[in-house]
Jmol script that loads the backbone (N, CA, C; Angstrom):
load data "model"
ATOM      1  N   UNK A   1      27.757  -3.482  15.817  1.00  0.00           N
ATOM      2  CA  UNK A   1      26.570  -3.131  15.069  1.00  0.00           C
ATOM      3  C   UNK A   1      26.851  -3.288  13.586  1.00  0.00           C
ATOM      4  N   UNK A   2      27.209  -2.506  12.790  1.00  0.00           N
ATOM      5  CA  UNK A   2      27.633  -2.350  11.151  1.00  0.00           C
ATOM      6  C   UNK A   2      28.799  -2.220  11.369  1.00  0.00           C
ATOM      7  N   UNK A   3      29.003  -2.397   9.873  1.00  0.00           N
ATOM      8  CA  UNK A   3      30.282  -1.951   9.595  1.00  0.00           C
ATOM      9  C   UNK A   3      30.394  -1.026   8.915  1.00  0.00           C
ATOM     10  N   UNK A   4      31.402   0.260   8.998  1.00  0.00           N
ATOM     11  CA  UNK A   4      31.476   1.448   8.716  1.00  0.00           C
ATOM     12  C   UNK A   4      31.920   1.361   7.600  1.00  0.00           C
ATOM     13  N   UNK A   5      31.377   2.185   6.658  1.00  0.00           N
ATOM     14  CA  UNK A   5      31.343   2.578   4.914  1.00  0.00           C
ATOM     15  C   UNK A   5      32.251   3.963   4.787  1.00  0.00           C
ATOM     16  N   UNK A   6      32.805   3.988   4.160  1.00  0.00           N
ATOM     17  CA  UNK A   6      33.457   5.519   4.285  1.00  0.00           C
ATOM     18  C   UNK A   6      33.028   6.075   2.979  1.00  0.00           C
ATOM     19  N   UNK A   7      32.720   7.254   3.605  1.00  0.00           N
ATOM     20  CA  UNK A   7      32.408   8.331   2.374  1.00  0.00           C
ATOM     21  C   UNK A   7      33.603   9.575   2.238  1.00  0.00           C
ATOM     22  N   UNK A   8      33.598  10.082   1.902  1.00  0.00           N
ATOM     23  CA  UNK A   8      34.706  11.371   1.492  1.00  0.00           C
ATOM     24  C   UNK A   8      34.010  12.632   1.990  1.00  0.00           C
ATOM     25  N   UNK A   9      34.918  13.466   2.787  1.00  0.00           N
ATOM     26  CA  UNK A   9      34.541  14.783   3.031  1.00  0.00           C
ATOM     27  C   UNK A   9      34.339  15.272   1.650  1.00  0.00           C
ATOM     28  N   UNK A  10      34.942  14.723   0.598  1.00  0.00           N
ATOM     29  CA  UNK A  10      34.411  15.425  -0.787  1.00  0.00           C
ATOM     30  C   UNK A  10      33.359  14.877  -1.250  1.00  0.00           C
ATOM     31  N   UNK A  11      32.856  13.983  -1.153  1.00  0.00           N
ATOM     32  CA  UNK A  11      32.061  13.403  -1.141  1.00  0.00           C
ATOM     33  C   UNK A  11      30.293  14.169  -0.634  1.00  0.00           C
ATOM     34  N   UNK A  12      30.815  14.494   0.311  1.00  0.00           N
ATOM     35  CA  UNK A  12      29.644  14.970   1.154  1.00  0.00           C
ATOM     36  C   UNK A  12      29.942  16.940   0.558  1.00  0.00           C
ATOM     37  N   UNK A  13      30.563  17.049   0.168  1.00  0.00           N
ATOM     38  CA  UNK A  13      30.998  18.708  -0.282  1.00  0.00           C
ATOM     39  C   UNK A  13      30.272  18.424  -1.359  1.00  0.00           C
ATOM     40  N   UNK A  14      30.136  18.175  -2.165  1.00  0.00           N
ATOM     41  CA  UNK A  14      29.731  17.600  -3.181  1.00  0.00           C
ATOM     42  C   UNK A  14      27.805  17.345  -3.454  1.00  0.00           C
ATOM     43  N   UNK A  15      27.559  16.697  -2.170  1.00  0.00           N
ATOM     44  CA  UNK A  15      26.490  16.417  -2.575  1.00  0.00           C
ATOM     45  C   UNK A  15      25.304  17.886  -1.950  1.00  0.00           C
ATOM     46  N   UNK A  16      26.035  18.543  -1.182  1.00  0.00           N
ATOM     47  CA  UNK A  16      25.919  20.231  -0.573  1.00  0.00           C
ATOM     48  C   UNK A  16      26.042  20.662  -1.281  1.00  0.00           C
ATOM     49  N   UNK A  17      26.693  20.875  -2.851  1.00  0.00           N
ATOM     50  CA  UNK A  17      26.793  21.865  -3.495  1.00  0.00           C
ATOM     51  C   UNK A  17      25.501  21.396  -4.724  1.00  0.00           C
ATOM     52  N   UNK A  18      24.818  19.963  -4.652  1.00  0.00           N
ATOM     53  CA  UNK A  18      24.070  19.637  -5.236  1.00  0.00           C
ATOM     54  C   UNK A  18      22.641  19.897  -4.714  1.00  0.00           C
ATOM     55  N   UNK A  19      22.622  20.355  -3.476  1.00  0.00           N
ATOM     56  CA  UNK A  19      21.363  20.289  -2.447  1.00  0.00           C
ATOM     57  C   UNK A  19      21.709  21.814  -2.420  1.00  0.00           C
ATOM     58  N   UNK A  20      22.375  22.472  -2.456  1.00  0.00           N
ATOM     59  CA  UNK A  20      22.367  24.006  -2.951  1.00  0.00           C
ATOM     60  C   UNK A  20      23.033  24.671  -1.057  1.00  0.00           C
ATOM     61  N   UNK A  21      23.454  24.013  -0.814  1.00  0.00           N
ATOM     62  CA  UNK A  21      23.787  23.876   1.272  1.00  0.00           C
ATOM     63  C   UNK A  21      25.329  24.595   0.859  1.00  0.00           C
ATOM     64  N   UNK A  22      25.362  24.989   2.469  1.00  0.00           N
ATOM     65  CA  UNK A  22      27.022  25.317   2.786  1.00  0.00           C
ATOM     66  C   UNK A  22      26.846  25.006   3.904  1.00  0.00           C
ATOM     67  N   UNK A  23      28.278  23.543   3.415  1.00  0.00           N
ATOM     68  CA  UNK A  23      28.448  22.699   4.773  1.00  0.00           C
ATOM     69  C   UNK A  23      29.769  23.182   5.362  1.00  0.00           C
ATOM     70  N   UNK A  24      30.556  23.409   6.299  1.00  0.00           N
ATOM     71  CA  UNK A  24      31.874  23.870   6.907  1.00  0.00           C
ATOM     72  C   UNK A  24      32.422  22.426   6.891  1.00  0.00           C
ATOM     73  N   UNK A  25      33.589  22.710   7.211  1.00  0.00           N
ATOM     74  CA  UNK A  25      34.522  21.161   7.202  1.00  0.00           C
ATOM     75  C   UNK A  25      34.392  20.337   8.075  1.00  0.00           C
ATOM     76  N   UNK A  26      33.898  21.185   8.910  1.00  0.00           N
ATOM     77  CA  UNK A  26      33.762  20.371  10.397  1.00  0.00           C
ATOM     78  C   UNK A  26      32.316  19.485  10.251  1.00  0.00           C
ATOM     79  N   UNK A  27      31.462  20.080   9.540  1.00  0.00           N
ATOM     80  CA  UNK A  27      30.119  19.305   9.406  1.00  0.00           C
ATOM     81  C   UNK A  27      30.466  18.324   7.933  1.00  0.00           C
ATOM     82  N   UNK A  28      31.661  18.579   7.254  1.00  0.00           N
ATOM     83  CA  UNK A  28      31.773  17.504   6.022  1.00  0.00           C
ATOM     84  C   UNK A  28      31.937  16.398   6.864  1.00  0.00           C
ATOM     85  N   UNK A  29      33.139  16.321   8.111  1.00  0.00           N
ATOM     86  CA  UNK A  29      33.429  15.389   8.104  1.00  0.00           C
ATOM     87  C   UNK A  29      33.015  14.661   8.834  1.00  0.00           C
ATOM     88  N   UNK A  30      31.924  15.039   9.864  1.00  0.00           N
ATOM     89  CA  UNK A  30      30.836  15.014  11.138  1.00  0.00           C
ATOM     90  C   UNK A  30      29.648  14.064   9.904  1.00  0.00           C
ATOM     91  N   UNK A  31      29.250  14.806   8.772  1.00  0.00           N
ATOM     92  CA  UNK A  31      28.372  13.815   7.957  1.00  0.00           C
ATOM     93  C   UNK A  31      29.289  12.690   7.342  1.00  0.00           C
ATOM     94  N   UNK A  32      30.143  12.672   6.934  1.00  0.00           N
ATOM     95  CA  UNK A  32      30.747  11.505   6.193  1.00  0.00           C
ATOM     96  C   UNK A  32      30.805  10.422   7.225  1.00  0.00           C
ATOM     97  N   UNK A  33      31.226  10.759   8.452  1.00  0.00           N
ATOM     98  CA  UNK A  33      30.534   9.338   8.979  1.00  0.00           C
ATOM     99  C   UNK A  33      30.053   9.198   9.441  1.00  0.00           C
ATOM    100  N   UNK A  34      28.654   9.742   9.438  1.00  0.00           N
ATOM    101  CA  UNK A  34      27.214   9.932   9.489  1.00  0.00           C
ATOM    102  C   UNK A  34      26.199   9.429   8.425  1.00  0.00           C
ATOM    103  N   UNK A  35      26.909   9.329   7.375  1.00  0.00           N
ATOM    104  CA  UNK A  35      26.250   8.496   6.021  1.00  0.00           C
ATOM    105  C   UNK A  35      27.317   7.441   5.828  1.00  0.00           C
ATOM    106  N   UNK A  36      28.175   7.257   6.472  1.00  0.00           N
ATOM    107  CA  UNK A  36      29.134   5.836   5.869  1.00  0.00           C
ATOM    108  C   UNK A  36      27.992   5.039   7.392  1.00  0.00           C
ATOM    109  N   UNK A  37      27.711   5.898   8.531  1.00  0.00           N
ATOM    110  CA  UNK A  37      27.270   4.502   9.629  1.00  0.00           C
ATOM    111  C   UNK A  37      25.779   4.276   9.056  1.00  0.00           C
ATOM    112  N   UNK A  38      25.104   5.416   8.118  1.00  0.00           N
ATOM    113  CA  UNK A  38      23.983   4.828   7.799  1.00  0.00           C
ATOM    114  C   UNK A  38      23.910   3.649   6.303  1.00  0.00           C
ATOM    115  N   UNK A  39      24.773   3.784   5.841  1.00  0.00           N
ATOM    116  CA  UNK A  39      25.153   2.623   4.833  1.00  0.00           C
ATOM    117  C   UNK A  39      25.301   1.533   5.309  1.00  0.00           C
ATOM    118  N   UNK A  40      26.519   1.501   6.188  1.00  0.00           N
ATOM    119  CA  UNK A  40      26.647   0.420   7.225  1.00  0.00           C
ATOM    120  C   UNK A  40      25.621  -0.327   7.581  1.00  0.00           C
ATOM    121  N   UNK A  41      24.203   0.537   7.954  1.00  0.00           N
ATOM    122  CA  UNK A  41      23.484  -0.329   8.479  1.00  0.00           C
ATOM    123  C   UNK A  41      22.634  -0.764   7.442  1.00  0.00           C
ATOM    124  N   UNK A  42      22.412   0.200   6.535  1.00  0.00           N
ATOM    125  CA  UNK A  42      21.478  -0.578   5.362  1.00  0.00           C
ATOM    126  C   UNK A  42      22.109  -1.682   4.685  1.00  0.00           C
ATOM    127  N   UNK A  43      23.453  -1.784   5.136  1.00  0.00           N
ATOM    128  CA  UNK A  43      23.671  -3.331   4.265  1.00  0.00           C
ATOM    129  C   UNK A  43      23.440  -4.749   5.669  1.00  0.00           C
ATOM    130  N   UNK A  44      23.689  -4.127   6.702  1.00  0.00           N
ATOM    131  CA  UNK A  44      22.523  -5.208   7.727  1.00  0.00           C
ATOM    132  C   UNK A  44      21.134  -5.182   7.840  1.00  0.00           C
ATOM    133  N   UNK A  45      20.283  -4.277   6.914  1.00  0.00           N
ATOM    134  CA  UNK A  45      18.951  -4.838   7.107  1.00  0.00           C
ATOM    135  C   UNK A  45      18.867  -5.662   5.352  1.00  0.00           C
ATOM    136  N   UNK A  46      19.819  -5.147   4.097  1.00  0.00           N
ATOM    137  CA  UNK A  46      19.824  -5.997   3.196  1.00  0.00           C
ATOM    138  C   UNK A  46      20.496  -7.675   3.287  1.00  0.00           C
ATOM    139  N   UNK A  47      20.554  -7.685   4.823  1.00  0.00           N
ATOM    140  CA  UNK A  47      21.267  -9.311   4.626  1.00  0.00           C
ATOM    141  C   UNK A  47      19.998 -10.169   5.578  1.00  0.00           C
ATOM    142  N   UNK A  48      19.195  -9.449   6.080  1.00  0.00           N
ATOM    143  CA  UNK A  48      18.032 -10.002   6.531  1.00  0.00           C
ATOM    144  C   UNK A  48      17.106 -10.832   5.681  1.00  0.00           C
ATOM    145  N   UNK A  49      16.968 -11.971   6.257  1.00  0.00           N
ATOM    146  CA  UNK A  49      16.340 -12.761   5.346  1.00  0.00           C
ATOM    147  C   UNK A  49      14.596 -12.612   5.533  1.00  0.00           C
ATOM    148  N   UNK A  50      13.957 -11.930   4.241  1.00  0.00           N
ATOM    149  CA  UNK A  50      12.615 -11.829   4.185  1.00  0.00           C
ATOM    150  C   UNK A  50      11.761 -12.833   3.064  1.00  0.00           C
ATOM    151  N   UNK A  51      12.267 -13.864   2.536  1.00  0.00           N
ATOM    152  CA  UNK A  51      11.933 -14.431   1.516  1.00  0.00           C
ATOM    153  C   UNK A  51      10.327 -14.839   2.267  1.00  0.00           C
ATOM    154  N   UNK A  52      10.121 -15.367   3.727  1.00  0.00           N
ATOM    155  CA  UNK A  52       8.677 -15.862   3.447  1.00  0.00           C
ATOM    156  C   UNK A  52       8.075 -14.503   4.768  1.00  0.00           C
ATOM    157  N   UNK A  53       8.027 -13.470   3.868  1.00  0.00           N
ATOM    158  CA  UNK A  53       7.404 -12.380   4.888  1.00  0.00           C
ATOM    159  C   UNK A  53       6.435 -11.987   4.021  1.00  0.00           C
ATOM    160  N   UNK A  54       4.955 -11.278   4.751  1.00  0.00           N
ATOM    161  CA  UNK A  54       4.407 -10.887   3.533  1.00  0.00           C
ATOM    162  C   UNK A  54       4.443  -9.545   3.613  1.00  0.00           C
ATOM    163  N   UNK A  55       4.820  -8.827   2.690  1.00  0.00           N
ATOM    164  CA  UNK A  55       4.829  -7.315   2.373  1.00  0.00           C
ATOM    165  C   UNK A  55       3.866  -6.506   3.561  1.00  0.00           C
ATOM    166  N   UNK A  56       4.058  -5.804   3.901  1.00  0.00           N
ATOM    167  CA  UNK A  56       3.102  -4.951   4.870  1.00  0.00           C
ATOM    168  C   UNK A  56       2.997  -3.445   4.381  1.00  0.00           C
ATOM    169  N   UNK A  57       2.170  -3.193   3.694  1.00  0.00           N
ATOM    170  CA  UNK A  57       1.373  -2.071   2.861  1.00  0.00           C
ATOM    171  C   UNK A  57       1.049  -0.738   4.292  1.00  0.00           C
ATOM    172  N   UNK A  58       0.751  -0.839   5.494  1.00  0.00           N
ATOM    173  CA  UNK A  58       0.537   0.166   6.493  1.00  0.00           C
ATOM    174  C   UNK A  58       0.722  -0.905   7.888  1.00  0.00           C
ATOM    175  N   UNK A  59       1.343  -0.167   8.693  1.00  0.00           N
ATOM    176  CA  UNK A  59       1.899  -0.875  10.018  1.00  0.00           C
ATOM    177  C   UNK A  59       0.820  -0.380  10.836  1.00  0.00           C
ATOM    178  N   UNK A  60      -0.175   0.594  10.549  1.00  0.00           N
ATOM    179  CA  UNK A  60      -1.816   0.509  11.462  1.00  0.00           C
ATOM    180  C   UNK A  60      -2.990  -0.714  10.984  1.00  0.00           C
ATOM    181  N   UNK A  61      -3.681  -1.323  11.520  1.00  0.00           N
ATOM    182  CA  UNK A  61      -4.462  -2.407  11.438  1.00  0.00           C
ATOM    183  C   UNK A  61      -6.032  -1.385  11.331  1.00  0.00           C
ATOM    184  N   UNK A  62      -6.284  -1.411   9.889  1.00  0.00           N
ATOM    185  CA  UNK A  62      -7.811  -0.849   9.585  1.00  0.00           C
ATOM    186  C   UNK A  62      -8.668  -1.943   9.787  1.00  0.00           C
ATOM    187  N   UNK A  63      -9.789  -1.439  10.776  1.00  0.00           N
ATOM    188  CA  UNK A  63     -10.907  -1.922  11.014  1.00  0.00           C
ATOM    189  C   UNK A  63     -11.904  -1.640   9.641  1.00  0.00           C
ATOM    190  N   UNK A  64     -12.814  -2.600   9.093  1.00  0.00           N
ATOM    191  CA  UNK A  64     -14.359  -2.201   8.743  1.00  0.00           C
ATOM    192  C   UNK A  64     -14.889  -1.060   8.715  1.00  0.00           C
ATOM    193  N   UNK A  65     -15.669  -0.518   7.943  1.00  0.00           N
ATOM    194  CA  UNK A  65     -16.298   0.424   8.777  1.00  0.00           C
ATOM    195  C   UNK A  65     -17.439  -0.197   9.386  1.00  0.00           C
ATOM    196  N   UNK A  66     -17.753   0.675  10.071  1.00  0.00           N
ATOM    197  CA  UNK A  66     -19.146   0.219  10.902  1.00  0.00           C
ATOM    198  C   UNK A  66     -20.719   0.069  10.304  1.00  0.00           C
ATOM    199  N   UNK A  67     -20.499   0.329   9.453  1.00  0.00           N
ATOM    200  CA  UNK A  67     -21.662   0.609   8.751  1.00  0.00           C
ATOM    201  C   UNK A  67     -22.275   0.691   7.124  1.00  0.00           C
ATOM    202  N   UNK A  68     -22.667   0.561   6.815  1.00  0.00           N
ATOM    203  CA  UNK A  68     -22.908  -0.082   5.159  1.00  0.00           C
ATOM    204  C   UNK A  68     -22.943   1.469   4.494  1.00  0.00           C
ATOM    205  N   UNK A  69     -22.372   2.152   3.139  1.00  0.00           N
ATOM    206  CA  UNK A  69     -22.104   3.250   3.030  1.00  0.00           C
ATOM    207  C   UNK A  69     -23.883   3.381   2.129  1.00  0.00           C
ATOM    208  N   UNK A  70     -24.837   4.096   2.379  1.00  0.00           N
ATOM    209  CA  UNK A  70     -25.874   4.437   1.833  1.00  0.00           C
ATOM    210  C   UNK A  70     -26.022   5.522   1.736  1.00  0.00           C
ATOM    211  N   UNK A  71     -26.884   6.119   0.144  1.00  0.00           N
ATOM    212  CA  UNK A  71     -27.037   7.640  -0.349  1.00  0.00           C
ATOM    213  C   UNK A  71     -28.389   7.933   0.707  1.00  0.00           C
ATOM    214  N   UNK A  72     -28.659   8.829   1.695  1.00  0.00           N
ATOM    215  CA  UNK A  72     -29.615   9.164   2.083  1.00  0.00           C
ATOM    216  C   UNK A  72     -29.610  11.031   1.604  1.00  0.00           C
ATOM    217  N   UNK A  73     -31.077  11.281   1.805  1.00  0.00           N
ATOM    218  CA  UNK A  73     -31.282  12.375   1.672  1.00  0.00           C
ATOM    219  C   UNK A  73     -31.814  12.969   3.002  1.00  0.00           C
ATOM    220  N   UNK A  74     -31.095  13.711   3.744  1.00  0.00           N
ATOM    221  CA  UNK A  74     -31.387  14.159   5.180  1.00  0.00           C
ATOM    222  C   UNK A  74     -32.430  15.590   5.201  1.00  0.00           C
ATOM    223  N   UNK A  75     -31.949  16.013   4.032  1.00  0.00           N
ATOM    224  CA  UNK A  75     -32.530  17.265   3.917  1.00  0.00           C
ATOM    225  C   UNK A  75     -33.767  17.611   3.442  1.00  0.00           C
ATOM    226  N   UNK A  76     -34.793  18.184   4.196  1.00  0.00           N
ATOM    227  CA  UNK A  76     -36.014  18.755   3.148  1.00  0.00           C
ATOM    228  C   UNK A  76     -35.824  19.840   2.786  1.00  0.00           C
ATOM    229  N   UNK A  77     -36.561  20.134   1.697  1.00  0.00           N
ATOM    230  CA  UNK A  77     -36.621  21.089   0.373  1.00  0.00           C
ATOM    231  C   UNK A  77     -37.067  22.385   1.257  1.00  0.00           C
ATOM    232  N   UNK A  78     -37.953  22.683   2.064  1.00  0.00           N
ATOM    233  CA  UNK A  78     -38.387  23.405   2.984  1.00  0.00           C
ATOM    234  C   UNK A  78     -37.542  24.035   3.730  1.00  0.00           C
ATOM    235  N   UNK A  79     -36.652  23.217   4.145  1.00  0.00           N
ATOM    236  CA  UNK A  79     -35.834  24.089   5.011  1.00  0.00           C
ATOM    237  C   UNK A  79     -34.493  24.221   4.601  1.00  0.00           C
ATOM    238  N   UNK A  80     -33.796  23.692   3.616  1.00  0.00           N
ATOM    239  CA  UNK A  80     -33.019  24.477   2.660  1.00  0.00           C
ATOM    240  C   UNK A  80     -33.733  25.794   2.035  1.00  0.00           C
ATOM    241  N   UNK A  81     -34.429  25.509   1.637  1.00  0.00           N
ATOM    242  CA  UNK A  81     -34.807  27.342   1.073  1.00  0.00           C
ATOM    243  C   UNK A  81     -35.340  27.887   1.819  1.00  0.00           C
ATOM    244  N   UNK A  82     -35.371  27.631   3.323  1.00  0.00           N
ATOM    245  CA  UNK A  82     -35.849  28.517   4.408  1.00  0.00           C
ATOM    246  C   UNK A  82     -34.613  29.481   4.700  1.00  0.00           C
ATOM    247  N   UNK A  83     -33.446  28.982   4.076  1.00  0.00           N
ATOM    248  CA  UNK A  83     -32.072  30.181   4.379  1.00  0.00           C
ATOM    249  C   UNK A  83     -31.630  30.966   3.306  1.00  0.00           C
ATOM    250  N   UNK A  84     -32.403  30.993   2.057  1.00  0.00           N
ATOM    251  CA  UNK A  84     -32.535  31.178   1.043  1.00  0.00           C
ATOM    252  C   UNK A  84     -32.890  32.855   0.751  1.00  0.00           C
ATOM    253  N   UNK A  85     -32.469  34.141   0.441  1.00  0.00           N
ATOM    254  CA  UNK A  85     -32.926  34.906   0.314  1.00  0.00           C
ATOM    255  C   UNK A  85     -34.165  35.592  -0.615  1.00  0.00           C
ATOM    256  N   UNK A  86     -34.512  34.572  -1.650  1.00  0.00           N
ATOM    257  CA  UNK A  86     -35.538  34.857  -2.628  1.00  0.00           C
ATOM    258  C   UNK A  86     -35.213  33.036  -2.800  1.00  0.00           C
ATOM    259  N   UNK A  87     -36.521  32.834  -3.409  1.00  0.00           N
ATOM    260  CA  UNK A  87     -37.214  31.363  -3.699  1.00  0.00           C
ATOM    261  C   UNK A  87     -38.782  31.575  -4.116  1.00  0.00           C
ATOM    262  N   UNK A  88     -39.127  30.522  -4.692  1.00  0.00           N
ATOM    263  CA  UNK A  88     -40.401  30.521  -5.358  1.00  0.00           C
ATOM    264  C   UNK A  88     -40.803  29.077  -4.819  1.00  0.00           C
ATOM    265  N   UNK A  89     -40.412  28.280  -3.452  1.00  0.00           N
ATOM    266  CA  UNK A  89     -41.229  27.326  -2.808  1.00  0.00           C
ATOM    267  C   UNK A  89     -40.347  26.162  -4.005  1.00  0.00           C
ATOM    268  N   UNK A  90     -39.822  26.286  -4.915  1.00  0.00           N
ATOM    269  CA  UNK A  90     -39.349  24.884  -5.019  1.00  0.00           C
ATOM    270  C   UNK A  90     -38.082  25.144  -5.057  1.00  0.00           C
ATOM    271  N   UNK A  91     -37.480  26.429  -6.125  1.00  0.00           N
ATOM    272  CA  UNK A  91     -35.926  26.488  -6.330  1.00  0.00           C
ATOM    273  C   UNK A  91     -35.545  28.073  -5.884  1.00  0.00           C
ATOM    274  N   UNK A  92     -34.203  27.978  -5.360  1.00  0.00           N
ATOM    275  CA  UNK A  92     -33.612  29.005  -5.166  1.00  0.00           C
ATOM    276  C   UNK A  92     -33.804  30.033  -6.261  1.00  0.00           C
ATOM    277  N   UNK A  93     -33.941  31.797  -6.093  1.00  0.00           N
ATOM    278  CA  UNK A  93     -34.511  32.440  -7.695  1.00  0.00           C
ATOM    279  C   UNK A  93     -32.745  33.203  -7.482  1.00  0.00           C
ATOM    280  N   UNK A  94     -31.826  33.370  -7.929  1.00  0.00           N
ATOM    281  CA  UNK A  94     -30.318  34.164  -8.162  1.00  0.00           C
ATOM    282  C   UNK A  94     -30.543  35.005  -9.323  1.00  0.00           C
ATOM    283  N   UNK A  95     -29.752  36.379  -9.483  1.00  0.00           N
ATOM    284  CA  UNK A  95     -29.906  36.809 -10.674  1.00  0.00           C
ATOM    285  C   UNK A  95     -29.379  36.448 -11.691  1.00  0.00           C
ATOM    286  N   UNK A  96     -30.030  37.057 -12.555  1.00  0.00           N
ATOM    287  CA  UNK A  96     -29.389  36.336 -14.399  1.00  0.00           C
ATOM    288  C   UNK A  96     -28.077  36.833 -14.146  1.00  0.00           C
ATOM    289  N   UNK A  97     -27.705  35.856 -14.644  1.00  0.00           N
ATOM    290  CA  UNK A  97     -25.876  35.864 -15.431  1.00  0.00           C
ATOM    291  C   UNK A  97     -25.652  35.770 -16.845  1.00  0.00           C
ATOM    292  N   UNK A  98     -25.940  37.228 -17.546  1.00  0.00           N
ATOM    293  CA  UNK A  98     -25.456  37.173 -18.879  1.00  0.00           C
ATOM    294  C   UNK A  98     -24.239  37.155 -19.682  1.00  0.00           C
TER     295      UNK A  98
END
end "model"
wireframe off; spacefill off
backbone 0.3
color backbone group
């Protein structure tokens, strides 16, 4: 598969005391080559040749929408201020706010 990158149990102590973590030795050295095999592999997807690929912005395929986006007005004036506790038939009446 890759080839293994070595990192340093200090290395990885290090970047725990930067991430604010307490790692035990056994997990320094359990991650160090755990990030040397993920290096490893990022230098096999940097040797992949993408020169005639075209960028892919989202790996889901958006459809259209269905339908042309138009301002409608669904609502009559009537039955918005039919839930209205006071109204005068055109606008909602609220008390003054001085």
């Amino acid at each position: 598969m890759a080839e293994n990158k070595t990192i340093s149990p200090e290395a990885v102590a290090h970047m725990a005391a930067l991430s604010r973590l307490s790692v035990s030795e056994e997990e320094q050295a359990l991650f160090a080559r755990q990030f040397g095999d993920i290096l490893g592999y990022m230098d096999v997807l940097a040797r992949v040749d993408t020169e005639n690929v075209e960028p892919l912005y989202s790996p889901a395929q958006h459809a259209a929408p269905g339908r042309e986006d138009q301002a409608v007005n669904r609502r009559i004036r009537r039955e918005v201020l039919a839930n209205a506790p006071e109204q005068d038939g055109e606008y909602f009446i609220v008390p003054r706010i001085v």
